[in-house]
Wavefront OBJ file of the C-alpha trace (Angstrom):
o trace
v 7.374 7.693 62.318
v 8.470 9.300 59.323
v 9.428 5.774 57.344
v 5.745 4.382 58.506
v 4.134 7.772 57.132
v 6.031 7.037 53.687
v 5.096 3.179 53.849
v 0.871 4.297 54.176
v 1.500 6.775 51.413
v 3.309 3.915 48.982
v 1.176 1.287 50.011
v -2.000 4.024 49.080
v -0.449 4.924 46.002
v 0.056 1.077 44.879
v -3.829 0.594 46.211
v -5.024 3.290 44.001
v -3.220 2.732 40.576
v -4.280 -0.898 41.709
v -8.405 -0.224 41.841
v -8.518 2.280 38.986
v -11.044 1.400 36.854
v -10.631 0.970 33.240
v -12.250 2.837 30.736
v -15.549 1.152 29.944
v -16.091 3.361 26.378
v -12.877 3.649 23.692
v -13.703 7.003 23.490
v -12.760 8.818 20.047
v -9.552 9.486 19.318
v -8.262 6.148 21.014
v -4.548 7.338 20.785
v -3.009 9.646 22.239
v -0.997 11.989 19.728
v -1.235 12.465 16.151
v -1.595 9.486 14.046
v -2.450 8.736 11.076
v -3.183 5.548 8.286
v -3.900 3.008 11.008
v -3.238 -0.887 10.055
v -5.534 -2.474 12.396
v -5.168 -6.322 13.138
v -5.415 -9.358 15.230
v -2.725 -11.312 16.201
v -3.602 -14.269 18.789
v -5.925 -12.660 21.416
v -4.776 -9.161 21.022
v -5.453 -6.064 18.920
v -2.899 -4.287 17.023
v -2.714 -0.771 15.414
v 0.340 0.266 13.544
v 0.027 3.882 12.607
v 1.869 6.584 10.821
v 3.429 9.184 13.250
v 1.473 12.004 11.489
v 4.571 15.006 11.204
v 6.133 16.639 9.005
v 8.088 14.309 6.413
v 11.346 14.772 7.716
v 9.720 13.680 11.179
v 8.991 10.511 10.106
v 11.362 8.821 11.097
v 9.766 5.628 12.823
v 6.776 3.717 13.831
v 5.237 3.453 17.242
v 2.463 0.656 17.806
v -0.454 -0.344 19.907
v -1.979 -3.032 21.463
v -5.418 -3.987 23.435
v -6.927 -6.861 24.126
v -10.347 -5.080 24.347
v -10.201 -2.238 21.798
v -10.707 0.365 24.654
v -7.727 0.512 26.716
v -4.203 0.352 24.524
v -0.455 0.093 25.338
v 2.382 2.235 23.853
v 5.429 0.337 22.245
v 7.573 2.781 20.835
v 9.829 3.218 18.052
v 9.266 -0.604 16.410
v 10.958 0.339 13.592
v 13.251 3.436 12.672
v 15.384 4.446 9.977
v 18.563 4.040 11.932
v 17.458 0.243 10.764
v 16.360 0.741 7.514
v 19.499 2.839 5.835
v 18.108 3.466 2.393
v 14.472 5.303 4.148
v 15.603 9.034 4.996
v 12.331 10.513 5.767
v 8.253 10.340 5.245
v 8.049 6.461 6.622
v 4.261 5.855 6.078
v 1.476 3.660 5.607
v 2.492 0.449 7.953
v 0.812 -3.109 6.751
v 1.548 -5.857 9.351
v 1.036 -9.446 8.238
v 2.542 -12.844 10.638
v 4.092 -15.714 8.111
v 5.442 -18.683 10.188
v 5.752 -17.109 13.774
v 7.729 -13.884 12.011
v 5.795 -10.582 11.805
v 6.387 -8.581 8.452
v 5.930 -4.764 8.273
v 5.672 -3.543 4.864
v 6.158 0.393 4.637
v 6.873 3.484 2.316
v 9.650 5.533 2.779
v 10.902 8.757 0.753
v 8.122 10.176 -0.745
v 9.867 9.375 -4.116
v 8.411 11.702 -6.958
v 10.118 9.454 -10.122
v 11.975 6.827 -10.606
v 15.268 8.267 -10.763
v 14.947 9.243 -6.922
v 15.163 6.538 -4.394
v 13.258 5.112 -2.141
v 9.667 3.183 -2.382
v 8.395 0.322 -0.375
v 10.583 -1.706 2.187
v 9.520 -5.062 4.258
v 11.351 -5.811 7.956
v 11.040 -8.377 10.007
v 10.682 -8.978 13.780
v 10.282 -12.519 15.926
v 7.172 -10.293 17.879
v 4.356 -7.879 17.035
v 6.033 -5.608 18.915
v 9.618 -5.716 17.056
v 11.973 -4.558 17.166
v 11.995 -4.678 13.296
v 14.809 -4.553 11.042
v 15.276 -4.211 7.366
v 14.626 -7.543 5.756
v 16.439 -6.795 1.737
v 18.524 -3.357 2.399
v 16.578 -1.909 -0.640
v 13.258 -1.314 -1.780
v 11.230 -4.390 -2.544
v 9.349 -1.821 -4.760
v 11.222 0.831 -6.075
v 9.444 2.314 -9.342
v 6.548 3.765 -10.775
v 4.649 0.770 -12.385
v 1.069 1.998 -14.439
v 1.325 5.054 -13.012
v 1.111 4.486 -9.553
v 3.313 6.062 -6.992
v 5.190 3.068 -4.531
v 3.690 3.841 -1.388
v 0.134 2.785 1.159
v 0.726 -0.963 0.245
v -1.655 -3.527 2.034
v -0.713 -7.093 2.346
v -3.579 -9.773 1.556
v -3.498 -13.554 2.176
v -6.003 -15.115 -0.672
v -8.168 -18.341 0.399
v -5.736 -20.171 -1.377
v -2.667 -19.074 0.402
v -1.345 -16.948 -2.032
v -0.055 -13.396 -0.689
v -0.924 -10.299 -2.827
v 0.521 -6.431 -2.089
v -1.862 -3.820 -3.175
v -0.649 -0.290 -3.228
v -0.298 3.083 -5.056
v -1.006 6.762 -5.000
v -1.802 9.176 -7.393
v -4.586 7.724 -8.235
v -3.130 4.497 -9.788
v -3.430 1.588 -7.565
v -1.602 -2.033 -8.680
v -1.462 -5.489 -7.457
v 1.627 -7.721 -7.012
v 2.028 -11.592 -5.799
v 4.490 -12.082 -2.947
v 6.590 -14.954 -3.311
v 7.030 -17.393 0.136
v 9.518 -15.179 1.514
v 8.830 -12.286 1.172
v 11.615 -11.209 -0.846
v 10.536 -10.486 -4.516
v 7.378 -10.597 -6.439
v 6.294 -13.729 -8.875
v 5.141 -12.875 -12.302
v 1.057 -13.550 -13.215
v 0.082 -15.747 -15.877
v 0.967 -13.625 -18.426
v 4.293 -12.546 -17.527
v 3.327 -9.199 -15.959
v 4.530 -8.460 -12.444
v 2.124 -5.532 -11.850
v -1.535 -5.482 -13.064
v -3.840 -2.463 -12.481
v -6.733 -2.246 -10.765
v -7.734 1.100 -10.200
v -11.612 1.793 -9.396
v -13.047 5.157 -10.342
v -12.560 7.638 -7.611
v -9.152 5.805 -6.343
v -6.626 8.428 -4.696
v -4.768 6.361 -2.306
v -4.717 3.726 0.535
v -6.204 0.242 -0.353
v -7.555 -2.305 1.177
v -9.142 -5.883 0.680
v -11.138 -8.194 2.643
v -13.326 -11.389 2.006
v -17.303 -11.326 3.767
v -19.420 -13.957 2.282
v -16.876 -15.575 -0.074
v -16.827 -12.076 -2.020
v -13.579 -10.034 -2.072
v -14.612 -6.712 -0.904
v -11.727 -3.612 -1.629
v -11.574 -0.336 -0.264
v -9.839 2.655 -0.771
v -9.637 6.592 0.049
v -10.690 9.128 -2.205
v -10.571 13.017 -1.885
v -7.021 15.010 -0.746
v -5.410 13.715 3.001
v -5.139 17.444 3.602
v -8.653 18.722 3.719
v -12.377 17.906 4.544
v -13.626 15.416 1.347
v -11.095 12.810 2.461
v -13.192 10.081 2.910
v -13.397 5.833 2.016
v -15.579 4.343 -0.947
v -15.527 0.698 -1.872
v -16.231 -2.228 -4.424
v -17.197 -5.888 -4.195
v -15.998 -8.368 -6.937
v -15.634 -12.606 -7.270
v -11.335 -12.234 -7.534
v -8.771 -10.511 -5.741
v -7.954 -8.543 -9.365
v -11.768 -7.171 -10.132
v -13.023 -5.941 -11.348
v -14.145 -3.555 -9.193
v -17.122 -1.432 -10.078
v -17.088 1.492 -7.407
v -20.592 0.928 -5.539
v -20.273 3.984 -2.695
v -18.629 5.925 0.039
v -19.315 4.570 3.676
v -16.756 6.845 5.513
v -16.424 10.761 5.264
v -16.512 13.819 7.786
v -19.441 14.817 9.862
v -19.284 19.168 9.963
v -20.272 18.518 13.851
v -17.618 15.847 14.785
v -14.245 15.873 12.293
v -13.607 16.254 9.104
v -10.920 14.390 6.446
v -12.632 10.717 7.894
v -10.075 8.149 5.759
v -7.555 5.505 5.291
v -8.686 3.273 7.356
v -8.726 -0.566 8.022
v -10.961 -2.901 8.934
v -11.280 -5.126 11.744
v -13.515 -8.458 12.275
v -13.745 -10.548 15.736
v -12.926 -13.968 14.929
v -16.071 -16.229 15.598
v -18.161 -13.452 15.288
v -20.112 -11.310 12.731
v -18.768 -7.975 14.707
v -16.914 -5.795 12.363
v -15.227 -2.241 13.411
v -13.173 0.462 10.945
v -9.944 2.002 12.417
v -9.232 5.104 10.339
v -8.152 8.700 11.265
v -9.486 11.856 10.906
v -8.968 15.740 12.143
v -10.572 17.222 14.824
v -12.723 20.452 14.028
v -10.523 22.416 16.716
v -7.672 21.779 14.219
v -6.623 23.355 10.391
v -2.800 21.814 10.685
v -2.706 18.786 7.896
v -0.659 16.795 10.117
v -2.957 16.549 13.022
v -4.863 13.720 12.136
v -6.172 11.622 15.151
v -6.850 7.565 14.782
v -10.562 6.703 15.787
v -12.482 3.369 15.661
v -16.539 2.728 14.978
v -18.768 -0.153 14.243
v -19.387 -0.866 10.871
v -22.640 -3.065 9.327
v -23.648 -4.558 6.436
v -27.097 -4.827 5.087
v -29.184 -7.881 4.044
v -27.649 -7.599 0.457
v -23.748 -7.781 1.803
v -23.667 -3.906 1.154
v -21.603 -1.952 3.833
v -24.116 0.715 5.274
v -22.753 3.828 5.865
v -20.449 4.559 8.965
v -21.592 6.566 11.319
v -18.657 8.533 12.868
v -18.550 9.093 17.226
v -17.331 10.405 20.113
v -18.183 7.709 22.066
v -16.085 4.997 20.120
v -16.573 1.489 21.034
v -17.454 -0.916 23.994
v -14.848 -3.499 25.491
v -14.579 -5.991 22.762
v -12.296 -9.239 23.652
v -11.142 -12.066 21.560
v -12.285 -15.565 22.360
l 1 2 3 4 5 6 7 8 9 10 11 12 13 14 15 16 17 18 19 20 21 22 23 24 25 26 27 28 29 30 31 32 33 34 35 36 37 38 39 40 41 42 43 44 45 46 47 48 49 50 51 52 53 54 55 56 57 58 59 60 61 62 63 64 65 66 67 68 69 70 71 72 73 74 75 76 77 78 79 80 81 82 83 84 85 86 87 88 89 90 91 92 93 94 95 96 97 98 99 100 101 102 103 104 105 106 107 108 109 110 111 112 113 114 115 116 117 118 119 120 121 122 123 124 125 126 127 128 129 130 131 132 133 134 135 136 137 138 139 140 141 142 143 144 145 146 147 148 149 150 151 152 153 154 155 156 157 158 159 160 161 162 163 164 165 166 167 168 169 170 171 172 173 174 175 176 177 178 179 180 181 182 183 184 185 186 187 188 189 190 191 192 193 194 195 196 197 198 199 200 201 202 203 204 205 206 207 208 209 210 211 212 213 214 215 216 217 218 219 220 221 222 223 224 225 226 227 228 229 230 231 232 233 234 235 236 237 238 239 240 241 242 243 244 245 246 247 248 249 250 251 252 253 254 255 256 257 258 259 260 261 262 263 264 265 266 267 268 269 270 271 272 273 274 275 276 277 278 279 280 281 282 283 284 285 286 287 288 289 290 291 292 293 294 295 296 297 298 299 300 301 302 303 304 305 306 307 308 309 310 311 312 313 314 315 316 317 318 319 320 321 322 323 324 325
């Protein structure tokens, strides 16, 4: 009597967790935990987010990711990539930018916090055979290791042009610069004109670029305002190149006083096929004044007739169930 009693309980347990019904509504934050900086992107018929575990700088130590195949309901995968892999990064691992080259899946990330060039430390590439690593160190150093035009080596973002060609844009303190990948992934090629690092800062730059092509034009984003408090926010440019130049034409992401505050670095997400386009960023809730609680949110985002991005409107609700053809 006593094993049938534990069989109906088992077999109801297995029914329930069976039947549960998935959330219909994302919901905002759609992680669970603090995150921060998401890298949102598509690989095959799944989402991806690859976030910075938003600590203290000697707490960042690794990446967790996440994955959905409907941007509502996501999956865990722990510790892709930590330190004990990467022996040169000691602490404030940051910024992730995911990118797949011939069935391998790069992550490009900062590491150190370095203040000059005499410290060491910078940005890093690994490698994994899945989205889902694990990752390990691709060089054993920096692949960028030095202040170039000013800009501090750190939230890089990795862009495949129309013509194949792979760019890294990156850089805080205001500076932000632009580098060509060569085929590997190991080094950078020299432009034209024998520089390896041109600048491209727009007016109100702070931090965290990003690029992406709508209607043949090369639209680039970035974050403006301090990551610690409420003017954090997201303003862009459009321009006919990758390099500019790029004239800044607006914000279209910043805090609403009755949902969160610091709304920024973000990435951008569009449904192959489809004209459906959604911004992952982060933010802080208003029940929170601790820097490092910043909580990863998605929304739609629009354009308008003229190609402009309209402002986002930030939610609660999040998004609807969105899959990939």
């Amino acid at each position: 009597m006593k094993k049938l009693l534990i069989l109906a309980v088992c077999s109801m347990l297995v029914t329930t967790a069976w039947t549960q019904p998935k959330k219909k509504q994302s919901g905002n934050p759609i992680l669970e935990g603090w995150y921060a900086d998401p890298e949102a992107v598509i690989f095959g018929k799944e989402y991806w987010i690859y976030p910075t575990f938003s600590a203290r700088y000697e707490k960042q130590v690794f990446f967790d990711a996440f994955s959905s195949q409907d941007l509502v309901n996501w999956t865990k995968h722990e510790r892709i990539l930590d330190t004990a892999s990467v022996k040169w990064a000691k602490r404030a691992v940051w910024a992730p930018a995911v990118v797949e080259k011939n069935g391998k899946y790069y992550i490009f990330f900062g590491a150190n916090d370095i203040q000059n060039d005499q410290e060491y430390g910078g940005i890093g590439v690994a490698v994994a055979d899945r989205p889902q690593g694990p990752f390990k160190d691709l060089l054993g150093r920096p692949l960028i290791d030095k202040f170039h035009n000013g800009a501090q080596p750190i939230d890089q973002f990795v862009f495949k042009d129309k013509d194949g060609a792979w760019y890294i844009f990156y850089g805080g303190w205001r500076h932000c610069n632009v580098a060509r990948l060569n085929d590997t992934f190991t080094g950078l090629i020299p432009f034209a004109d024998g520089t390896t690092f041109k600048e491209i800062t727009p007016e109100g730059y702070v931090e965290g670029p990003f690029m992406f092509i709508h209607n043949g034009k090369y639209y680039f984003m970035w974050s403006e305002g301090g990551w610690t408090g409420p003017d954090y926010s997201v303003a862009y440019a459009i321009a006919d190149s990758p390099f500019g130049p790029f004239k800044r034409i607006s914000k279209i992401l910043q805090q609403d006083p009755a949902i969160a505050t610091g709304a920024g670095h973000h990435s951008i997400l569009n449904v192959p096929g489809t004209n459906d386009w959604y911004i992952v960023y982060h933010r802080r809730p208003l029940s929170e004044t601790h820097a490092d609680h910043r909580a990863t949110c998605i929304d739609r985002m629009y354009f308008d007739e003229q190609g402009l991005i309209r402002p986002v409107k930030i939610t609660t609700e999040g998004v609807a169930p969105q899959k990939i053809k």
